[in-house]
C-alpha positions as CSV (number, residue, x, y, z in Angstrom):
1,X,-48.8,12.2,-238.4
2,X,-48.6,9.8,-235.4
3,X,-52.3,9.3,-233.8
4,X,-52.3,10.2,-229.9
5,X,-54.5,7.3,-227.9
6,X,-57.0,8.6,-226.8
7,X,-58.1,8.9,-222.9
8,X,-60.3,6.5,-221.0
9,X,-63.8,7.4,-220.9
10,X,-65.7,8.7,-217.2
11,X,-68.2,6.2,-216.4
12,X,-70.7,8.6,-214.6
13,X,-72.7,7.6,-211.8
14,X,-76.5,8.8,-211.5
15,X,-75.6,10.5,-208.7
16,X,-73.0,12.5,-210.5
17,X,-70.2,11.3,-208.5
18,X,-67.2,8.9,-209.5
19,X,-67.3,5.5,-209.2
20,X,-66.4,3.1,-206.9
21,X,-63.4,2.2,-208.7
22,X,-62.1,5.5,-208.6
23,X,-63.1,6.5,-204.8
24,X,-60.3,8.1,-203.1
25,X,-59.1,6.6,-200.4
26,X,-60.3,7.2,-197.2
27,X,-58.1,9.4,-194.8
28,X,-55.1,7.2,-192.0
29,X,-56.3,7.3,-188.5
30,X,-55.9,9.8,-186.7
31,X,-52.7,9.4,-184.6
32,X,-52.9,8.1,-181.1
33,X,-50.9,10.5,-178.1
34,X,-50.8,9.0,-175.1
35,X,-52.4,10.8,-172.4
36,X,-49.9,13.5,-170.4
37,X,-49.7,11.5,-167.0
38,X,-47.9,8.5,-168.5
39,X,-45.6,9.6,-171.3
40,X,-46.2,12.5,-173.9
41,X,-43.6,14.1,-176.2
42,X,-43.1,18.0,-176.8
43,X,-45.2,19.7,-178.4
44,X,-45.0,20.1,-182.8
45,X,-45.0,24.0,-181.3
46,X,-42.0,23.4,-178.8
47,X,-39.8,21.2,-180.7
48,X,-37.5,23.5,-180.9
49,X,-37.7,24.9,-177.7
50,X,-34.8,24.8,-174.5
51,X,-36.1,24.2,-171.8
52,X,-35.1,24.5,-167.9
53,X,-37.2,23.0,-165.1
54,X,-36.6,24.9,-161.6
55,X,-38.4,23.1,-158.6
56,X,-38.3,24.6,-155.1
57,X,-38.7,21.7,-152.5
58,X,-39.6,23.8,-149.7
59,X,-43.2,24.8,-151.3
60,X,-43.7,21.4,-152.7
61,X,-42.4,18.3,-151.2
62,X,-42.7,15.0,-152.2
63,X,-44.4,12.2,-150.2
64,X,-43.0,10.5,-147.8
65,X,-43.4,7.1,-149.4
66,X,-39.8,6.0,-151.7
67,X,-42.0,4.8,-154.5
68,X,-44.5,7.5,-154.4
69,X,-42.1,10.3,-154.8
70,X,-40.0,8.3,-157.6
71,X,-43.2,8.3,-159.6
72,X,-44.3,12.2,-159.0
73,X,-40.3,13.1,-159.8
74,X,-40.7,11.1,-163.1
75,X,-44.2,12.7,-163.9
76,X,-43.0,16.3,-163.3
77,X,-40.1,15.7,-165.6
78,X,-42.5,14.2,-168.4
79,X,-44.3,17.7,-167.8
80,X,-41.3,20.0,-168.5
81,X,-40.4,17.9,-171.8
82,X,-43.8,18.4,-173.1
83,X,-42.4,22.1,-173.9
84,X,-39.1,21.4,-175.4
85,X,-35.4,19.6,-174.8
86,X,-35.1,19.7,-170.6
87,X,-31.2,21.4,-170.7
88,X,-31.8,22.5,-166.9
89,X,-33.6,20.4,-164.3
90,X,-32.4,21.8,-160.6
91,X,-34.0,21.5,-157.3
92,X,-33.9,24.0,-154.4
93,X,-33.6,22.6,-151.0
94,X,-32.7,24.0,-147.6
95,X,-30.6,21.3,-145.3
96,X,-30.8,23.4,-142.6
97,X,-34.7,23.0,-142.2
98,X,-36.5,19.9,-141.3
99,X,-39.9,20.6,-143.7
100,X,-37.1,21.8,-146.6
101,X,-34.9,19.1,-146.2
102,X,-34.8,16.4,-149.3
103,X,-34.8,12.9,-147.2
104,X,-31.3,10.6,-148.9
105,X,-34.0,8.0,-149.8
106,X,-35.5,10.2,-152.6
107,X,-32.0,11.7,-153.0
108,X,-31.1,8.7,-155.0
109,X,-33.8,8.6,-157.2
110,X,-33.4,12.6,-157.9
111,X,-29.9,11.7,-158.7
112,X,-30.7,9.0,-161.5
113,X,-33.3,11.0,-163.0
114,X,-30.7,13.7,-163.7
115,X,-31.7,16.4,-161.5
116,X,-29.4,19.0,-159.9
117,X,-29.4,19.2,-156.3
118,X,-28.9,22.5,-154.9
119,X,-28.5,23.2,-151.0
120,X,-29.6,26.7,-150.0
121,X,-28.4,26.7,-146.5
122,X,-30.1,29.7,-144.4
123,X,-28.5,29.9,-141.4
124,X,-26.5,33.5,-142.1
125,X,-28.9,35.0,-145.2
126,X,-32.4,35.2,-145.2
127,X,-34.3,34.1,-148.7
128,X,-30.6,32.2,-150.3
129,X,-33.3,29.9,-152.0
130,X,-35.3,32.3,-153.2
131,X,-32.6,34.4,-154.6
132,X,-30.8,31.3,-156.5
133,X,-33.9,30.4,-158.3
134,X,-34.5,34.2,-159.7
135,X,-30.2,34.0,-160.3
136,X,-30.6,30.9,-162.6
137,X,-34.0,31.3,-164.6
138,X,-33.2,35.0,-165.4
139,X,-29.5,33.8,-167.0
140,X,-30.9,30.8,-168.7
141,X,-34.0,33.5,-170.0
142,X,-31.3,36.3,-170.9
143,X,-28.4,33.3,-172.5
144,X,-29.4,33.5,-176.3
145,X,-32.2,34.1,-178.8
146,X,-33.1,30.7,-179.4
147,X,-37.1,29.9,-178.1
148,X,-37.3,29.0,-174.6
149,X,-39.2,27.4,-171.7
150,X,-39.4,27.9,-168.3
151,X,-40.8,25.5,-165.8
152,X,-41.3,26.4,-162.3
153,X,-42.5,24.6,-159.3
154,X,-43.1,26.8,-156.6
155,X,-46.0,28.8,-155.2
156,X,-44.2,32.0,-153.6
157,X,-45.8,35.1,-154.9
158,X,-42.1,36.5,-155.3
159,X,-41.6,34.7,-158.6
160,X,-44.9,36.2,-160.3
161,X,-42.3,39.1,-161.4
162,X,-39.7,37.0,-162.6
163,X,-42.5,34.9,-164.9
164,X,-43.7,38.7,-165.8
165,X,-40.2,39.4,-167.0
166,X,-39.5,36.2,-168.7
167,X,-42.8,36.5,-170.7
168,X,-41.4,40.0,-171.9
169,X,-38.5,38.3,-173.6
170,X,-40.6,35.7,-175.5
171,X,-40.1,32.9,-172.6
172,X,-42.8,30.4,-172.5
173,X,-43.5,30.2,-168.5
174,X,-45.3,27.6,-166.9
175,X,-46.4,27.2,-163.3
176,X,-46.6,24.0,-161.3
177,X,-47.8,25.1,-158.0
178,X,-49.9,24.1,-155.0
179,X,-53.4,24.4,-154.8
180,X,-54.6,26.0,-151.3
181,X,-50.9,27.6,-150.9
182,X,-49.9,29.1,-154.5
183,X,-50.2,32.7,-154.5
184,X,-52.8,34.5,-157.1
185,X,-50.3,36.9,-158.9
186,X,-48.9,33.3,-160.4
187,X,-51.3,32.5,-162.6
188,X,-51.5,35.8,-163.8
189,X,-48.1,35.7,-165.1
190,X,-48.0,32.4,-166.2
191,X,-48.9,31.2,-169.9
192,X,-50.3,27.7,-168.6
193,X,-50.2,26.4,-165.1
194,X,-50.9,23.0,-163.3
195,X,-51.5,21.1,-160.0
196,X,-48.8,19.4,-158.2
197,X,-51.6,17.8,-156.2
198,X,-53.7,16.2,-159.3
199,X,-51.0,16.4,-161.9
200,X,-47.9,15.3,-160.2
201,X,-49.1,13.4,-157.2
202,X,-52.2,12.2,-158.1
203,X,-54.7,13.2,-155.8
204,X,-57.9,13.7,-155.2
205,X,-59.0,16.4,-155.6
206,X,-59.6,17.9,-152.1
207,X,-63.5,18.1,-150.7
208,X,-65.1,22.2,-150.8
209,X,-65.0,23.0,-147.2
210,X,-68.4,23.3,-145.5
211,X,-70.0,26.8,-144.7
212,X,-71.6,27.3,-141.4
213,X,-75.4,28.0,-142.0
214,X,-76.1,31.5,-141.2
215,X,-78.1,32.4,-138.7
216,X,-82.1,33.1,-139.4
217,X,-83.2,36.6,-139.8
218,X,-86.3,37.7,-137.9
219,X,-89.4,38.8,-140.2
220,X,-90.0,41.8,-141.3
221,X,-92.4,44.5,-139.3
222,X,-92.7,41.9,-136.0
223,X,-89.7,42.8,-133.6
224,X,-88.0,39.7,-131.8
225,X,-89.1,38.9,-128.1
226,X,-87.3,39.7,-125.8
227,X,-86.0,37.2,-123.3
228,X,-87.8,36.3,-120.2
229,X,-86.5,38.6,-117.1
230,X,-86.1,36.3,-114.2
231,X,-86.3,37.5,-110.4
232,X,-84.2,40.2,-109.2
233,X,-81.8,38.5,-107.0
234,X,-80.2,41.4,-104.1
235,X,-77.1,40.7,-102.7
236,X,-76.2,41.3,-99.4
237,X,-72.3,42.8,-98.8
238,X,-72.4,41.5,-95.1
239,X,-72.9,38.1,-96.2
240,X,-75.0,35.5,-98.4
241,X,-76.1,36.4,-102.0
242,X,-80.2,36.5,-102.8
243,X,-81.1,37.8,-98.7
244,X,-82.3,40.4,-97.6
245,X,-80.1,42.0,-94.4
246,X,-82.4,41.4,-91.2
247,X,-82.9,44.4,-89.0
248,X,-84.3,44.4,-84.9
249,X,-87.3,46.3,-84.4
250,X,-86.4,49.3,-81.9
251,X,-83.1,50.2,-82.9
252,X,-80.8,50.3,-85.6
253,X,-79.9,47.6,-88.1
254,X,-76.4,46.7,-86.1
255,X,-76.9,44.4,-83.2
256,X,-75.1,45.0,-80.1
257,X,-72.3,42.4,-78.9
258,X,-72.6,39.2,-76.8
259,X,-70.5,39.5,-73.7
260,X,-67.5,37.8,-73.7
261,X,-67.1,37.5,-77.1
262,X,-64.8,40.1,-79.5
263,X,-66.7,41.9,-82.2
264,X,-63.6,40.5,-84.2
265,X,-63.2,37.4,-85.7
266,X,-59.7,35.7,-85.4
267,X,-58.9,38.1,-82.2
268,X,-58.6,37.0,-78.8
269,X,-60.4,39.3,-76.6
270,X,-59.2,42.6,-74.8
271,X,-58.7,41.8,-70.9
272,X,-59.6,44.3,-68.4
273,X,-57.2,44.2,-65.0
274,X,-59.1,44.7,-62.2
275,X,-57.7,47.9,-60.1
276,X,-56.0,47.2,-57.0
277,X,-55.6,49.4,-53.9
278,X,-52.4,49.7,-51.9
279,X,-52.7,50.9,-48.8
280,X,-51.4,54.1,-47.2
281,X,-50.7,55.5,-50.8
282,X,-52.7,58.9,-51.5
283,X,-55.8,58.5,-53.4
284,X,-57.1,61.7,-55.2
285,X,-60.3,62.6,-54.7
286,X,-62.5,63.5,-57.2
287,X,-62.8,67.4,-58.2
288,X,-66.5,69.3,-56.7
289,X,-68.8,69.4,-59.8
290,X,-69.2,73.9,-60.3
291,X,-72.7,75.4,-59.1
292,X,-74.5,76.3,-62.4
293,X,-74.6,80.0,-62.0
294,X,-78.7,81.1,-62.2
């Protein structure tokens, strides 16, 4: 019979724990992730995830500075990849509109950073960029199976039913969108949304705007004065404002004409011929007034 060694005995400590010898080790650090505005990977919950990243330039522009709107393109990209492998990345732009238009120095950059330009031109149709951004999410929503991410930059109200819809098919949908010009049905329909002005551009955020102080309410039970009537002005329609019209004593209120002067102004005045007689023509004479019968 072969003897077994025996085990090694517990040393026990008087607080009834194990000694120092045979501590377990303390627990690794937790992990360090960089913070999301510099350069964060996806998500241990969208690993797996496709992802397309639909940007409409005509709600949200970038600046007009080359080196500002290189670093707000690269942040919004860092954005989408935080919920899975970017597949898509297309921007919606209309050439025929100055405030829609993409400037060619931010073109370049756009270009490098792998993004899809698409010109919506709407000189002939009304809405051709609204209508290519619903085409393309909806067929990259509808393609396959697979999990799936939609990021959309915009802040039309018209795409809160295409997020609804995507959400129905098990679409993860996040909203970038303006602050004072995104629409409120967006969030709504959105899993998660963010700023373009803090998140992408960096910005301040913008100051509350001031109310006007309304105006004091009188107390109760004492009625407000009422303002002090000044004198009673009469106004004259033959001329002058705050006089009395002037009336003669013994007669009435018009005076009679100077002579040799028209009653109207502006008029020359009326010349009376003077009759003349010709001689041995046949004057009439005048008619014998009746008797007045008594």
């Amino acid at each position: 019979m072969v003897e077994q060694p025996l085990p090694p005995a517990v040393r026990r400590t008087r607080s009834g724990g194990q000694p120092p010898e045979f501590a377990s080790v303390p627990p690794p650090a937790a992990q360090y992730v960089p913070a999301f505005r510099h350069t964060q990977p996806a998500q241990s919950s969208f690993a797996g995830h496709e992802c397309i990243l639909a940007w409409d330039y005509e709600n949200l522009a970038l600046p007009s500075s080359l080196e500002a709107g290189a670093a707000a393109t690269k942040r919004l990209l860092e954005l989408a990849r935080r919920f899975g492998r970017v597949t898509q990345c297309r921007v919606y732009h209309d050439s025929a509109k100055v405030s829609g238009d993409i400037a060619a120095k931010h073109r370049s950059s756009l270009d490098a950073l792998g993004f899809t330009i698409v010109d919506c031109p709407t000189s002939d149709k009304k809405e051709a960029l609204d209508k290519k951004v619903l085409v393309d999410v909806a067929l990259f929503a509808a393609a396959t199976q697979a999990p799936r991410s939609v990021v959309l930059a915009a802040s039309d109200g018209d795409y809160a039913y295409l997020l609804s819809r995507c959400r129905q098919l098990g679409v993860h949908c996040v909203n970038v969108r303006g602050e004072r010009s995104a629409h409120p049905a967006l969030a709504a329909a959105s899993d998660a949304q963010f700023s373009w002005e803090r998140d992408v551009l960096l910005l301040a955020a913008p100051p509350p705007r001031a109310r006007k102080p309304a105006a004091a309410a009188p107390p109760r039970g004492r009625a407000p004065k009422p303002a002090a009537a000044g004198p009673v002005k009469t106004i004259d329609k033959r001329g002058g404002r705050g006089r009395s019209p002037r009336k003669k004593p013994g007669g009435g209120g018009k005076s009679p004409h100077k002579p040799g002067k028209s009653p109207h102004k502006g008029k020359s005045p009326r010349k009376i011929k003077p009759k003349v007689k010709v001689k041995g023509a046949a004057t009439k004479k005048a008619p014998k007034p009746r008797a007045k019968r008594k």
